[in-house]
Every structure is written in structure tokens, then in C-alpha cells.
PyMOL Python script that loads the backbone (N, CA, C, O; Angstrom):
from pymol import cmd

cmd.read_pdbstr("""\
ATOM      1  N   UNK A   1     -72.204  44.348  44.634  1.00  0.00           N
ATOM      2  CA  UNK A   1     -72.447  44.117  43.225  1.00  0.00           C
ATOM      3  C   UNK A   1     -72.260  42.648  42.897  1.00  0.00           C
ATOM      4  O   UNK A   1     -71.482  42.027  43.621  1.00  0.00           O
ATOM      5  N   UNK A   2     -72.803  42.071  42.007  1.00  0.00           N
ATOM      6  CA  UNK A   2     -72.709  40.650  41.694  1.00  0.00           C
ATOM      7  C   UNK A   2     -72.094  40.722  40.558  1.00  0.00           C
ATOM      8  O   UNK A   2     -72.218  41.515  39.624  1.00  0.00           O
ATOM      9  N   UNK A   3     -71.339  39.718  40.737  1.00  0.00           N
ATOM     10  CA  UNK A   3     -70.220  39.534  39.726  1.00  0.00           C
ATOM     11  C   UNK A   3     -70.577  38.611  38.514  1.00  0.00           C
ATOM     12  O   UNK A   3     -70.674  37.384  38.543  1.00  0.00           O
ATOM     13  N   UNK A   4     -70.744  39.394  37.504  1.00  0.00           N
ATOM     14  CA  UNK A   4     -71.077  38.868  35.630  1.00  0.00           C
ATOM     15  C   UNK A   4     -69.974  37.962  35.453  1.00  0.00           C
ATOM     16  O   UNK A   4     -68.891  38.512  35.249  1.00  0.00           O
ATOM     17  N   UNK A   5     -69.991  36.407  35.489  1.00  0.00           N
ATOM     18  CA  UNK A   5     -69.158  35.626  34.911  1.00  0.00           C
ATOM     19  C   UNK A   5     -69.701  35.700  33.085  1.00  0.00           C
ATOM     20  O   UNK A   5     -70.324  36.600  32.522  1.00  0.00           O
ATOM     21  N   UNK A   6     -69.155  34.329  32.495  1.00  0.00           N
ATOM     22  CA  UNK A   6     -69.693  33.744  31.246  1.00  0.00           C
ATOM     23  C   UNK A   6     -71.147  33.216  31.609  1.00  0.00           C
ATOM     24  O   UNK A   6     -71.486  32.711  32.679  1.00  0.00           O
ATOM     25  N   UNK A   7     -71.850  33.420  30.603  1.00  0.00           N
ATOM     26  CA  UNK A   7     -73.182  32.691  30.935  1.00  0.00           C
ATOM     27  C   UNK A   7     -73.370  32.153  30.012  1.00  0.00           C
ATOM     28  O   UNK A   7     -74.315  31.459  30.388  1.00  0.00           O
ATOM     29  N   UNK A   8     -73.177  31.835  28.789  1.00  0.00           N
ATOM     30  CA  UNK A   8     -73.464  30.584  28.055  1.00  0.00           C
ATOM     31  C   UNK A   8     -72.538  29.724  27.703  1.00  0.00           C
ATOM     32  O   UNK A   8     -71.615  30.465  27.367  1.00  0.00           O
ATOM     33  N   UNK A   9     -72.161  28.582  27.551  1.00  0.00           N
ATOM     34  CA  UNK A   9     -71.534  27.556  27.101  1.00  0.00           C
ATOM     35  C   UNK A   9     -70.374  27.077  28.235  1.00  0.00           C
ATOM     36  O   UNK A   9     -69.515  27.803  28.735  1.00  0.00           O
ATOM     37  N   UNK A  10     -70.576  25.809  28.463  1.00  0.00           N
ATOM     38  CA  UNK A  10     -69.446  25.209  29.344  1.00  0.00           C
ATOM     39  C   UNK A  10     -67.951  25.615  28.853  1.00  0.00           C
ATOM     40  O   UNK A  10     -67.264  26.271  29.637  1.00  0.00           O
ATOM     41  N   UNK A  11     -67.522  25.321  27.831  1.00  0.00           N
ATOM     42  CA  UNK A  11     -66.243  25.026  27.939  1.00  0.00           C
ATOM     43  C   UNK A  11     -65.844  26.743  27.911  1.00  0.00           C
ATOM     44  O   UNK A  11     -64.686  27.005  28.238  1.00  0.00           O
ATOM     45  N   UNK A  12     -66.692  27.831  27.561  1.00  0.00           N
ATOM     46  CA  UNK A  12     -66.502  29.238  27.725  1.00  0.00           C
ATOM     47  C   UNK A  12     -66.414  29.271  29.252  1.00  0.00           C
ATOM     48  O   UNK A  12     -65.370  29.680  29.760  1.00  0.00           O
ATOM     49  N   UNK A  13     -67.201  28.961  29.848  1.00  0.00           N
ATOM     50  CA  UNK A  13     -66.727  28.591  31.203  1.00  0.00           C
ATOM     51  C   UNK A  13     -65.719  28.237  32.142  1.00  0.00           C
ATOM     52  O   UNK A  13     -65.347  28.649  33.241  1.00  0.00           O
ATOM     53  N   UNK A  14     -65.385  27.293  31.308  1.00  0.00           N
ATOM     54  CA  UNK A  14     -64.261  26.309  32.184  1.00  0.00           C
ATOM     55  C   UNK A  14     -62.671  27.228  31.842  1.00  0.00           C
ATOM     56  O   UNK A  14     -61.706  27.310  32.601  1.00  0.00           O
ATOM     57  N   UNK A  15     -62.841  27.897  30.323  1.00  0.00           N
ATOM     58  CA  UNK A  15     -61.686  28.632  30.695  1.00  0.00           C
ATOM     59  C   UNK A  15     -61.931  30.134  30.946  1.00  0.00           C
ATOM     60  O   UNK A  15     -60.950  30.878  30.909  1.00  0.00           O
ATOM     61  N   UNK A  16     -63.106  30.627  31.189  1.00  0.00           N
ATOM     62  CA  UNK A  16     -63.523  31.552  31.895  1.00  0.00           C
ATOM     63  C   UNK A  16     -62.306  31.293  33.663  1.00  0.00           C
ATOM     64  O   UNK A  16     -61.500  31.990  34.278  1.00  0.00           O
ATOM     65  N   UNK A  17     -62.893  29.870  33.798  1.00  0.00           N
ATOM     66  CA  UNK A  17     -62.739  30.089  35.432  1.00  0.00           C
ATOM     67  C   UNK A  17     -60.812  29.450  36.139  1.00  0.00           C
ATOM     68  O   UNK A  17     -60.248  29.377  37.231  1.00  0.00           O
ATOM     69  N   UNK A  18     -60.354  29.012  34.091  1.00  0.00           N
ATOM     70  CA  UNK A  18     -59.207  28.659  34.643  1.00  0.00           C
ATOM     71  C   UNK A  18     -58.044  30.195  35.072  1.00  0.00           C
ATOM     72  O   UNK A  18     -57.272  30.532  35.969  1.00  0.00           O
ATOM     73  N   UNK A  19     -58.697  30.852  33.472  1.00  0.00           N
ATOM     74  CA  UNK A  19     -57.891  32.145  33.418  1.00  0.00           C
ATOM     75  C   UNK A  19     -58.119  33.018  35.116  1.00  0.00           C
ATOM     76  O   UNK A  19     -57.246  33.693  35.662  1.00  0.00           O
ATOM     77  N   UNK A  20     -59.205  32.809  35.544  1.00  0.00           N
ATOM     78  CA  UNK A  20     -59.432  33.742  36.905  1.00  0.00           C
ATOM     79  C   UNK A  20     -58.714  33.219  37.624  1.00  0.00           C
ATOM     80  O   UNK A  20     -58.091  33.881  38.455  1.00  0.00           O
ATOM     81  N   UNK A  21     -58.564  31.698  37.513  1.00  0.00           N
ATOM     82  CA  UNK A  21     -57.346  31.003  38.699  1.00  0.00           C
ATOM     83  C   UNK A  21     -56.071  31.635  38.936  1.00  0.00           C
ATOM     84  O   UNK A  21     -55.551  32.076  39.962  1.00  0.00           O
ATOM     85  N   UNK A  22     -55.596  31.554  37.412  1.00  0.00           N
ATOM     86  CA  UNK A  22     -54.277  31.931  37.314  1.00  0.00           C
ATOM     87  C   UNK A  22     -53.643  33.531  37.560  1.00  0.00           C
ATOM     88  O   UNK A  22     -52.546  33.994  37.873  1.00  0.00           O
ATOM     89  N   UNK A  23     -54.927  34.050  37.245  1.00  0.00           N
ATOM     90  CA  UNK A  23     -55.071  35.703  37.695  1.00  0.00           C
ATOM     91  C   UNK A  23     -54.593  35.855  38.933  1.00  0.00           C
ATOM     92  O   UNK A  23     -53.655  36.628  39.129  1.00  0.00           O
ATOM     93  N   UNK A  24     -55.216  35.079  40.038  1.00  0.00           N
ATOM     94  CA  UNK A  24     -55.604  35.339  41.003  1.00  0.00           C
ATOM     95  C   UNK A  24     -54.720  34.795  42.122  1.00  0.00           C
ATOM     96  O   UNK A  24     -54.510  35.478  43.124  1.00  0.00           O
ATOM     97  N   UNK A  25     -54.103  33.353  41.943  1.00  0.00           N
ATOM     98  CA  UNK A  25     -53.298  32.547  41.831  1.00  0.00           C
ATOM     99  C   UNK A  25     -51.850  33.279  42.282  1.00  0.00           C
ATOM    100  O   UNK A  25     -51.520  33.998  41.339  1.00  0.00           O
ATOM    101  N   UNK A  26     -51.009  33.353  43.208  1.00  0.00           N
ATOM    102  CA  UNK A  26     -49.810  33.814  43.947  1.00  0.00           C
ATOM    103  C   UNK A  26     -48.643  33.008  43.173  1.00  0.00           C
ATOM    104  O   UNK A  26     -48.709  31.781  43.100  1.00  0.00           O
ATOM    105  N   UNK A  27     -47.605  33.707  42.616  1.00  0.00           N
ATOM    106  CA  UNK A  27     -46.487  32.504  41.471  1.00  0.00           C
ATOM    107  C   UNK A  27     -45.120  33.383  42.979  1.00  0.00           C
ATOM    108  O   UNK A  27     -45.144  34.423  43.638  1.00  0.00           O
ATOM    109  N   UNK A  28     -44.135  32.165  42.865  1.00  0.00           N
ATOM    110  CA  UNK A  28     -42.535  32.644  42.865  1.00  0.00           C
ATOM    111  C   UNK A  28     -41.796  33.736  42.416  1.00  0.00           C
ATOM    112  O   UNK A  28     -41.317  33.640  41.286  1.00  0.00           O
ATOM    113  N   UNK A  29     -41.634  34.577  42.944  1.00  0.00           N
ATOM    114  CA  UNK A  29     -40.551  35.313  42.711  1.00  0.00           C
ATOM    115  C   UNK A  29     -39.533  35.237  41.697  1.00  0.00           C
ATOM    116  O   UNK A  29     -39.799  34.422  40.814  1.00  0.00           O
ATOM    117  N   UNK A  30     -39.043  35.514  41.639  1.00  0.00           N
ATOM    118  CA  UNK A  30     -37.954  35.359  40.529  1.00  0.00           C
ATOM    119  C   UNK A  30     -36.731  35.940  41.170  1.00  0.00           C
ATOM    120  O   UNK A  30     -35.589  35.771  40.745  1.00  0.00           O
ATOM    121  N   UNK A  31     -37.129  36.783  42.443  1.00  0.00           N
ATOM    122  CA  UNK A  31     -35.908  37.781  42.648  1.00  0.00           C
ATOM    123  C   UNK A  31     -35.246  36.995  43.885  1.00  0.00           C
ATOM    124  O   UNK A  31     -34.085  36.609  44.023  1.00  0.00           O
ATOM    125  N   UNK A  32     -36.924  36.824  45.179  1.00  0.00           N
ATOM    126  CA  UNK A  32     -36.207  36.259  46.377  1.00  0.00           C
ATOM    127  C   UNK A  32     -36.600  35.103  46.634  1.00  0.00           C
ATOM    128  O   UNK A  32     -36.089  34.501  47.578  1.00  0.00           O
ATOM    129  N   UNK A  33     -37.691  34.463  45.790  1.00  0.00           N
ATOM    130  CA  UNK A  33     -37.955  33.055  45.432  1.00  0.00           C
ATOM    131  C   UNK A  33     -39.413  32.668  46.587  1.00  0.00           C
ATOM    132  O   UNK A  33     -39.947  31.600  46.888  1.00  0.00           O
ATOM    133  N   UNK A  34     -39.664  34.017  46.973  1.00  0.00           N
ATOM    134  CA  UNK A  34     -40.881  33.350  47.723  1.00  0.00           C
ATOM    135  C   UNK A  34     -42.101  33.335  47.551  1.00  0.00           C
ATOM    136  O   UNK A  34     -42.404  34.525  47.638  1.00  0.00           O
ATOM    137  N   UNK A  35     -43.211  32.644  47.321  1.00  0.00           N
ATOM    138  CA  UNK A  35     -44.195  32.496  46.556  1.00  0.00           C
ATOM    139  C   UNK A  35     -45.451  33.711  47.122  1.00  0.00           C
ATOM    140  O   UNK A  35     -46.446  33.364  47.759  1.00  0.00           O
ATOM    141  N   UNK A  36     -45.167  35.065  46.762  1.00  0.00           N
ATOM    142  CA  UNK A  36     -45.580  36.405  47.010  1.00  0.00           C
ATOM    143  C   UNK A  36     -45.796  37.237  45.869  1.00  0.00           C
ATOM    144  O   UNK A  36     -46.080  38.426  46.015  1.00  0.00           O
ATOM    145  N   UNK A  37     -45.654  36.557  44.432  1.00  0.00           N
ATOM    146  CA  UNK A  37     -45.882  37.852  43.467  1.00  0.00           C
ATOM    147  C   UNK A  37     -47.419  37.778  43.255  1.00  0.00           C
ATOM    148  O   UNK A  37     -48.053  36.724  43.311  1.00  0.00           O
ATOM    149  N   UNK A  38     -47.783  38.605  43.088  1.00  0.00           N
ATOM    150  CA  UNK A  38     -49.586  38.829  42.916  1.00  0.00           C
ATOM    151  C   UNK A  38     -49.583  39.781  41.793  1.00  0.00           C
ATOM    152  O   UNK A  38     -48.641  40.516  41.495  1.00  0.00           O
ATOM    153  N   UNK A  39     -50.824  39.693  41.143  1.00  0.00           N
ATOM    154  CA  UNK A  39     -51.019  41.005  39.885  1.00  0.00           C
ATOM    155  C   UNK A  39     -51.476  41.806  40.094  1.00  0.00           C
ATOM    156  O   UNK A  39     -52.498  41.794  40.781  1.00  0.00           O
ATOM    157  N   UNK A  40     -50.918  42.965  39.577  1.00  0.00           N
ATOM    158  CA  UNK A  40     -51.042  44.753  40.067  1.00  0.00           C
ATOM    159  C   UNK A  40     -51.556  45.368  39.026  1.00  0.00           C
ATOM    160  O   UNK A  40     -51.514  46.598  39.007  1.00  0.00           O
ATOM    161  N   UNK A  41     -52.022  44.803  38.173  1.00  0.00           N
ATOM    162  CA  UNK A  41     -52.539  45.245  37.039  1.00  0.00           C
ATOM    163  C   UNK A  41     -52.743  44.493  35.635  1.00  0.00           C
ATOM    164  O   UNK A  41     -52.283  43.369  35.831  1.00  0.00           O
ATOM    165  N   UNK A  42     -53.173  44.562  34.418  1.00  0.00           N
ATOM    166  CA  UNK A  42     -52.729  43.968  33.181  1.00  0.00           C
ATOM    167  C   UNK A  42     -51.411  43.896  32.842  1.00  0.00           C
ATOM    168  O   UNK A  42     -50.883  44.914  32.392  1.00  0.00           O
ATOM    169  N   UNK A  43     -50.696  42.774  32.982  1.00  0.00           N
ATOM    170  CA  UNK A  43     -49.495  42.316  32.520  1.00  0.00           C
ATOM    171  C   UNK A  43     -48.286  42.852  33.491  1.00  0.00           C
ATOM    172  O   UNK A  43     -47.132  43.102  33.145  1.00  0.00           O
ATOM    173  N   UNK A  44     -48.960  42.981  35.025  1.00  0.00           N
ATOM    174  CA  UNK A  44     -47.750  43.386  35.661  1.00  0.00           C
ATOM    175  C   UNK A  44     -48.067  42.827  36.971  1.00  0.00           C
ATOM    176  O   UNK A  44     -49.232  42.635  37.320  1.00  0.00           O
ATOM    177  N   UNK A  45     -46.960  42.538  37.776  1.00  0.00           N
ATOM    178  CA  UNK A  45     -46.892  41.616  38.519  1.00  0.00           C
ATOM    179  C   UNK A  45     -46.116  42.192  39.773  1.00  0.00           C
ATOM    180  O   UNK A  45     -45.032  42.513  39.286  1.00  0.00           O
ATOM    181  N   UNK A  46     -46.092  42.383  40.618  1.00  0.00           N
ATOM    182  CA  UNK A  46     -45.720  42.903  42.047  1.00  0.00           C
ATOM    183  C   UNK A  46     -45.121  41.857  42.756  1.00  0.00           C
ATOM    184  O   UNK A  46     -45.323  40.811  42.139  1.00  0.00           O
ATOM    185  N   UNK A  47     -44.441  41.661  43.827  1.00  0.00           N
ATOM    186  CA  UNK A  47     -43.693  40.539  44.902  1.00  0.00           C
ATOM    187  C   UNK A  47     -44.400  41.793  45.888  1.00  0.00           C
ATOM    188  O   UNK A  47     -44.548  43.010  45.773  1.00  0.00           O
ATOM    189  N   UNK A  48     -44.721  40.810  46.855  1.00  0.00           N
ATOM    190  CA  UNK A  48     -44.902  41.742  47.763  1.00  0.00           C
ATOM    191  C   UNK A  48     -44.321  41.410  49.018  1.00  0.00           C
ATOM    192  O   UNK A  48     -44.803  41.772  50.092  1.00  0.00           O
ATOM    193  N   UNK A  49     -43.101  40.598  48.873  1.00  0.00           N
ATOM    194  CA  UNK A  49     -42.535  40.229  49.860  1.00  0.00           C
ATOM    195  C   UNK A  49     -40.846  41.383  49.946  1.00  0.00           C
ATOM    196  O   UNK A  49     -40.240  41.953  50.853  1.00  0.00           O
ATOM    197  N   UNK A  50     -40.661  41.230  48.380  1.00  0.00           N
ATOM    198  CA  UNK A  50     -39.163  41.731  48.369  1.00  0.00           C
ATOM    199  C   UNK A  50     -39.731  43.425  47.655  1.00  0.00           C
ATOM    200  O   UNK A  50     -39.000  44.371  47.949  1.00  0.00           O
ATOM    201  N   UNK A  51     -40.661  43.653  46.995  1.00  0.00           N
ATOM    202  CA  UNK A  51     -40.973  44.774  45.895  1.00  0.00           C
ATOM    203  C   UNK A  51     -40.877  44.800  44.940  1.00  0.00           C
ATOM    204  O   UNK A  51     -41.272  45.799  44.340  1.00  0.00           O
ATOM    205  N   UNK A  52     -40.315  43.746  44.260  1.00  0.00           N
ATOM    206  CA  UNK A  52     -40.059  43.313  43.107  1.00  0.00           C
ATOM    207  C   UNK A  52     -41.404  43.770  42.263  1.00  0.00           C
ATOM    208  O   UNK A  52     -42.513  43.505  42.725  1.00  0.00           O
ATOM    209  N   UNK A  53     -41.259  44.473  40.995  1.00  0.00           N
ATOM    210  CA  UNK A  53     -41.780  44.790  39.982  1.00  0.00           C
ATOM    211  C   UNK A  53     -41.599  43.850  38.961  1.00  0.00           C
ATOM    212  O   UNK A  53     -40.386  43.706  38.810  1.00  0.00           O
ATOM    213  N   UNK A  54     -42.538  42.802  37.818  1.00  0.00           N
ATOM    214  CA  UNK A  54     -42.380  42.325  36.679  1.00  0.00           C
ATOM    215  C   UNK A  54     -43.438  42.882  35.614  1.00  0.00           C
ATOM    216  O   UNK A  54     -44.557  43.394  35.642  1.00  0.00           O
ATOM    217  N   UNK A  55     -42.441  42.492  34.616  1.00  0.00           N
ATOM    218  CA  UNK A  55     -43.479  43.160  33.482  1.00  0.00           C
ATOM    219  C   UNK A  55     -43.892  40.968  33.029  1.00  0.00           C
ATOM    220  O   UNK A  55     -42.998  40.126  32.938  1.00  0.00           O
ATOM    221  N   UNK A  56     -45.527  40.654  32.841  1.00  0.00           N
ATOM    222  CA  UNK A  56     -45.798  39.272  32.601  1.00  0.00           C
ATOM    223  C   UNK A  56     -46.682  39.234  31.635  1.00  0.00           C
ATOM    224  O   UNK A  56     -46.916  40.147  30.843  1.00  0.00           O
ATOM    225  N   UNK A  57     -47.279  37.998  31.685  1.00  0.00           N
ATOM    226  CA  UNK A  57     -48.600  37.733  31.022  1.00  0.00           C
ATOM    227  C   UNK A  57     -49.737  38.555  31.617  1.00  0.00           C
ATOM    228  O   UNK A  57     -49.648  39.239  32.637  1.00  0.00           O
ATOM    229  N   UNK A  58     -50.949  38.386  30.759  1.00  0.00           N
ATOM    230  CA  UNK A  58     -51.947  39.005  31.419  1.00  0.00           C
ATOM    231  C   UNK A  58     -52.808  38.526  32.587  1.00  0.00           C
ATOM    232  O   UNK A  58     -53.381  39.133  33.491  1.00  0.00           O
ATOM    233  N   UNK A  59     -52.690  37.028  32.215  1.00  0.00           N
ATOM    234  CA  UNK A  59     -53.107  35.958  33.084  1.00  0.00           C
ATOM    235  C   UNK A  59     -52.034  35.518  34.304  1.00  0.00           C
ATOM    236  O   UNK A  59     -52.238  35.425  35.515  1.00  0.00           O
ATOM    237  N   UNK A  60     -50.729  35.267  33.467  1.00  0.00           N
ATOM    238  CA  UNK A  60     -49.748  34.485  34.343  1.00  0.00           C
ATOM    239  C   UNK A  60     -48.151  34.943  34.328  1.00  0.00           C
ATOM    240  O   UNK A  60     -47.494  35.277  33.342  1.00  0.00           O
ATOM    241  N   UNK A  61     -47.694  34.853  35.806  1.00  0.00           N
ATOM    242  CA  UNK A  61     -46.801  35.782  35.557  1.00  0.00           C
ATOM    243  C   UNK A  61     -45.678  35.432  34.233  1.00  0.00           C
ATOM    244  O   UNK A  61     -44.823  36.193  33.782  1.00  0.00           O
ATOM    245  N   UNK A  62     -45.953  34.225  33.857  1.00  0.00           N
ATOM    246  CA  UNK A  62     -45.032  33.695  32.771  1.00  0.00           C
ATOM    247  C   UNK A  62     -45.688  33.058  31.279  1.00  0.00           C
ATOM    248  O   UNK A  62     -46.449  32.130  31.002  1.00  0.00           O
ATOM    249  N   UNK A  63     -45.068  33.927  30.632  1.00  0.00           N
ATOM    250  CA  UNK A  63     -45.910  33.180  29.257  1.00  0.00           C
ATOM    251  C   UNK A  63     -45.272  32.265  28.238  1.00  0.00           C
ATOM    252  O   UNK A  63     -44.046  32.372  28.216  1.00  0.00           O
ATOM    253  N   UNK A  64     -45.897  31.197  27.196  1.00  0.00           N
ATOM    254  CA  UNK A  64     -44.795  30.454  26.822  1.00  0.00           C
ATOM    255  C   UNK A  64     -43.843  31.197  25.761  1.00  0.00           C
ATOM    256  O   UNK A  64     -42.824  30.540  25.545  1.00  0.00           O
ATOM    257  N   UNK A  65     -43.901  32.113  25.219  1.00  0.00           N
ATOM    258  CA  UNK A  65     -42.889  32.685  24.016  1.00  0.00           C
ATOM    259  C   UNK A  65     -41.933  33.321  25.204  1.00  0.00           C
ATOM    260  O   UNK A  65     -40.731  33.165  24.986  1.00  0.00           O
ATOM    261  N   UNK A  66     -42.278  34.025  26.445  1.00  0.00           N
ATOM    262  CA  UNK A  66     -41.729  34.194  27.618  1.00  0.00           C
ATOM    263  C   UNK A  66     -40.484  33.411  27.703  1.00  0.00           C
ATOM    264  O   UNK A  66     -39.365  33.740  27.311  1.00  0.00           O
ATOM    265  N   UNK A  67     -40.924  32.126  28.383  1.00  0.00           N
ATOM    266  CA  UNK A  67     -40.072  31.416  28.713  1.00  0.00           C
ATOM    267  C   UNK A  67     -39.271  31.130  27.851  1.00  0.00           C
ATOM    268  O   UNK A  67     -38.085  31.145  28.179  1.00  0.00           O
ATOM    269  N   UNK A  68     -39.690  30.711  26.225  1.00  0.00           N
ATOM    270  CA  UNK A  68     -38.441  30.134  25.215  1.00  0.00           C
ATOM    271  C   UNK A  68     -37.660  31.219  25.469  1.00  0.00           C
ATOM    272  O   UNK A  68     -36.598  31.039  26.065  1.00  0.00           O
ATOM    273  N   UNK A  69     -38.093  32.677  25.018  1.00  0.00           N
ATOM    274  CA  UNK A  69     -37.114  33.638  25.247  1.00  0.00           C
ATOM    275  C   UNK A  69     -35.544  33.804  26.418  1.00  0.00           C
ATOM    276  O   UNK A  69     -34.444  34.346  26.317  1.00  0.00           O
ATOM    277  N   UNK A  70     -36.097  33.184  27.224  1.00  0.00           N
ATOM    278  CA  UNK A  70     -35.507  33.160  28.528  1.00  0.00           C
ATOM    279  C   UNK A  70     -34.349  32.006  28.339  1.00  0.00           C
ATOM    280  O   UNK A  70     -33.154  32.118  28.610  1.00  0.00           O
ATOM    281  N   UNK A  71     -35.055  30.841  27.785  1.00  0.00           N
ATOM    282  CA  UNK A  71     -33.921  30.144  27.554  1.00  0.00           C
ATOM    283  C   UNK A  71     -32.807  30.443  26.538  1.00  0.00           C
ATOM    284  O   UNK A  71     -31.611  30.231  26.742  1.00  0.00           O
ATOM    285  N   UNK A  72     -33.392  31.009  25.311  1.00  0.00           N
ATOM    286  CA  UNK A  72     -32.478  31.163  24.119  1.00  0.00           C
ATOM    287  C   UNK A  72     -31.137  32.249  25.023  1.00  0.00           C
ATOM    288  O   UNK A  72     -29.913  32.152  24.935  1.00  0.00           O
ATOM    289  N   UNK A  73     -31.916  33.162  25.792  1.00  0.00           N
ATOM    290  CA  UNK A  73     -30.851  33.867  26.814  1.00  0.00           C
ATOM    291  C   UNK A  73     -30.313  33.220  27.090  1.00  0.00           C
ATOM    292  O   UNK A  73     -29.244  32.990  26.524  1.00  0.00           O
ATOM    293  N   UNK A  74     -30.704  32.606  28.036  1.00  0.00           N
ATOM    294  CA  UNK A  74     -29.448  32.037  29.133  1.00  0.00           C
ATOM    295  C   UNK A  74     -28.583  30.826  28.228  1.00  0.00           C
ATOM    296  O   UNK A  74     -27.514  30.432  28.693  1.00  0.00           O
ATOM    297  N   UNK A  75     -29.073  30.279  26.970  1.00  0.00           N
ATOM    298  CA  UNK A  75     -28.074  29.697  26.262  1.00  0.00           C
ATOM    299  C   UNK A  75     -27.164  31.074  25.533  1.00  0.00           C
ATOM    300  O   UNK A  75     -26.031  30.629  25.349  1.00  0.00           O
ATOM    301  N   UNK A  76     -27.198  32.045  25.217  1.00  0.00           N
ATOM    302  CA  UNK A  76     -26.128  32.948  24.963  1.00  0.00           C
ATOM    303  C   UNK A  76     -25.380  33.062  25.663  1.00  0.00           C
ATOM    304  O   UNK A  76     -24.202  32.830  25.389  1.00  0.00           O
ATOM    305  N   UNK A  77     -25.703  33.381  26.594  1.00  0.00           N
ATOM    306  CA  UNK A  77     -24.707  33.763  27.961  1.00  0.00           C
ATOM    307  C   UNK A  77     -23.895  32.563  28.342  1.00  0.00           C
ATOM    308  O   UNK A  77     -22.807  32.601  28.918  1.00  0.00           O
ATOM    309  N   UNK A  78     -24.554  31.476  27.953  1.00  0.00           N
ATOM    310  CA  UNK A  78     -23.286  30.188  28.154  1.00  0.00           C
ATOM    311  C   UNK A  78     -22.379  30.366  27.310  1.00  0.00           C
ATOM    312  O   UNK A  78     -21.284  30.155  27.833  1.00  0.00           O
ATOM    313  N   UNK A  79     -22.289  30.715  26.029  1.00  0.00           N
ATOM    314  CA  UNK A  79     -21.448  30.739  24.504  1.00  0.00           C
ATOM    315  C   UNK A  79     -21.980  29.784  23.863  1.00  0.00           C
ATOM    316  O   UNK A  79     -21.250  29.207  23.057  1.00  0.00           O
ATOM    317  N   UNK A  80     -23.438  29.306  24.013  1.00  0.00           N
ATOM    318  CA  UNK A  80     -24.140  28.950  22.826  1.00  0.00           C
ATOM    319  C   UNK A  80     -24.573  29.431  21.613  1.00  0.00           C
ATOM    320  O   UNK A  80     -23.977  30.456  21.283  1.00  0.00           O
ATOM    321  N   UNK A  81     -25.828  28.852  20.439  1.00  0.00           N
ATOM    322  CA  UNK A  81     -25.579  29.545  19.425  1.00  0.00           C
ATOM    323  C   UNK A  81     -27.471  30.083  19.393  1.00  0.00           C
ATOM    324  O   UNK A  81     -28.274  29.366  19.990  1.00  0.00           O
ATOM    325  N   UNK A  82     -27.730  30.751  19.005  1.00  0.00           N
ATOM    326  CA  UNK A  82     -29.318  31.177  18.861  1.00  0.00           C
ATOM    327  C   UNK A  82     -29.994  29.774  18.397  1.00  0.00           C
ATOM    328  O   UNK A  82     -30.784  29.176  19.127  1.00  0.00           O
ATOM    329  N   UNK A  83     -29.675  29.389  17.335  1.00  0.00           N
ATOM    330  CA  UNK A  83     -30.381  28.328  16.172  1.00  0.00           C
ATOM    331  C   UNK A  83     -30.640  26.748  17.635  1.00  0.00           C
ATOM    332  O   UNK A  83     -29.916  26.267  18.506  1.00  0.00           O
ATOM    333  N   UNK A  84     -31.634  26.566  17.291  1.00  0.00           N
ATOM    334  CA  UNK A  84     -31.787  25.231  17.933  1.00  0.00           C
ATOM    335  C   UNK A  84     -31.336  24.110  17.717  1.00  0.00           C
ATOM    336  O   UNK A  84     -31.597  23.835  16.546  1.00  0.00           O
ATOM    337  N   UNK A  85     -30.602  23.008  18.376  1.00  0.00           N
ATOM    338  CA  UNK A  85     -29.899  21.558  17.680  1.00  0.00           C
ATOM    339  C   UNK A  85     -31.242  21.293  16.918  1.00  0.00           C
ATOM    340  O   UNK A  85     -32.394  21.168  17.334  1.00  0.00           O
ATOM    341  N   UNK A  86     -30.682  21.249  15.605  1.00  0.00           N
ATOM    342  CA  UNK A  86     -31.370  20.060  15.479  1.00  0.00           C
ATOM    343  C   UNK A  86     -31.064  18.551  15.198  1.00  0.00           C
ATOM    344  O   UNK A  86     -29.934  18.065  15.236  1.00  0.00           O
ATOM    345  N   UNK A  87     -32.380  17.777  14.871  1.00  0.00           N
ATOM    346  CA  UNK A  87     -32.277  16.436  15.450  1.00  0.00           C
ATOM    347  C   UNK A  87     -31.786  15.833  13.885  1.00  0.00           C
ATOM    348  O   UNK A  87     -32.148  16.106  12.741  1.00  0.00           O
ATOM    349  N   UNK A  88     -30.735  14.836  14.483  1.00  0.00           N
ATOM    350  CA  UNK A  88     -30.185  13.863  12.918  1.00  0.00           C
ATOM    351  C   UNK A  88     -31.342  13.426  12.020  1.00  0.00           C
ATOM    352  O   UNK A  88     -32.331  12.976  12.600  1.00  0.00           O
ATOM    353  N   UNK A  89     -31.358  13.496  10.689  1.00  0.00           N
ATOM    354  CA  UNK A  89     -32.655  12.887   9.990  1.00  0.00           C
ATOM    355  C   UNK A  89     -33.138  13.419   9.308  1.00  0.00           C
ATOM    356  O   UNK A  89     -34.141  12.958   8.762  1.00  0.00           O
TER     357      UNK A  89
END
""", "prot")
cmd.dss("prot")
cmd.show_as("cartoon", "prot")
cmd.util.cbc("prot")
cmd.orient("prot")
């Protein structure tokens, strides 16, 4: 079967073919750190080194509201505060 990309407009294109990268594209682990997680579906992510199961992006195993999330965590768990510094001014 031949595969239906985008067919009109470049820049529909260009992130036509970034999103397939990142699809497709092998990320780090998180569990045993070795660059083996692959996607097993919409928004889920497999290691296929350790078995590791993630729940991700649809594209990538990490998304950016993802990651802030992750940090505001791991600043709790230090005995930080939710609210972000903010800047003098």
C-alpha cells in the first residue's frame, strides 16, 4: 500500500514530517536510562529494553505541560513552594 502523506502546502508538510520523526524516533528511558522506549500506541510508550510502560505525548514521549509538571513535583518533594519565584520589579 502507498502511504498518503500531506499533499498540499509545504509548511503542512514540514510538520507533517517533523511529527512522524518524533513518532518514530527511540527517546530514554526514564526507568533504566537506555535509549529503547518506542510507541505502542496513541500516547503510550513501551521500553523495550527494561518493560517499562509510560503513559506520554502523542507524538513524544514528553510533553511541555509534562515536563513543568514534573518539575513543580520534584520542587515539592524538596520542601519547596508550588507558586513560582518571582522576579524583583
Amino acid at each position: 500500500m502507498v502511504k498518503l502523506g500531506v499533499r498540499s502546502g509545504a509548511e503542512l508538510r514540514k510538520r507533517s514530517a517533523a511529527a512522524r520523526k518524533q513518532k518514530q524516533s527511540r527517546y530514554e528511558c526514564p526507568k533504566c536510562g537506555k535509549a529503547a522506549v518506542k510507541r505502542a500506541g496513541n500516547s503510550r510508550w513501551e521500553c523495550r529494553s527494561c518493560g517499562g510502560k509510560f503513559a506520554g505525548g502523542a507524538y513524544s514521549l514528553t510533553t511541555p505541560v509534562g515536563q513543568a509538571a514534573r518539575r513543580v513535583m520534584e520542587n515539592i518533594r524538596k520542601g519547596g513552594s508550588v507558586a513560582a519565584k518571582k522576579s524583583p520589579g
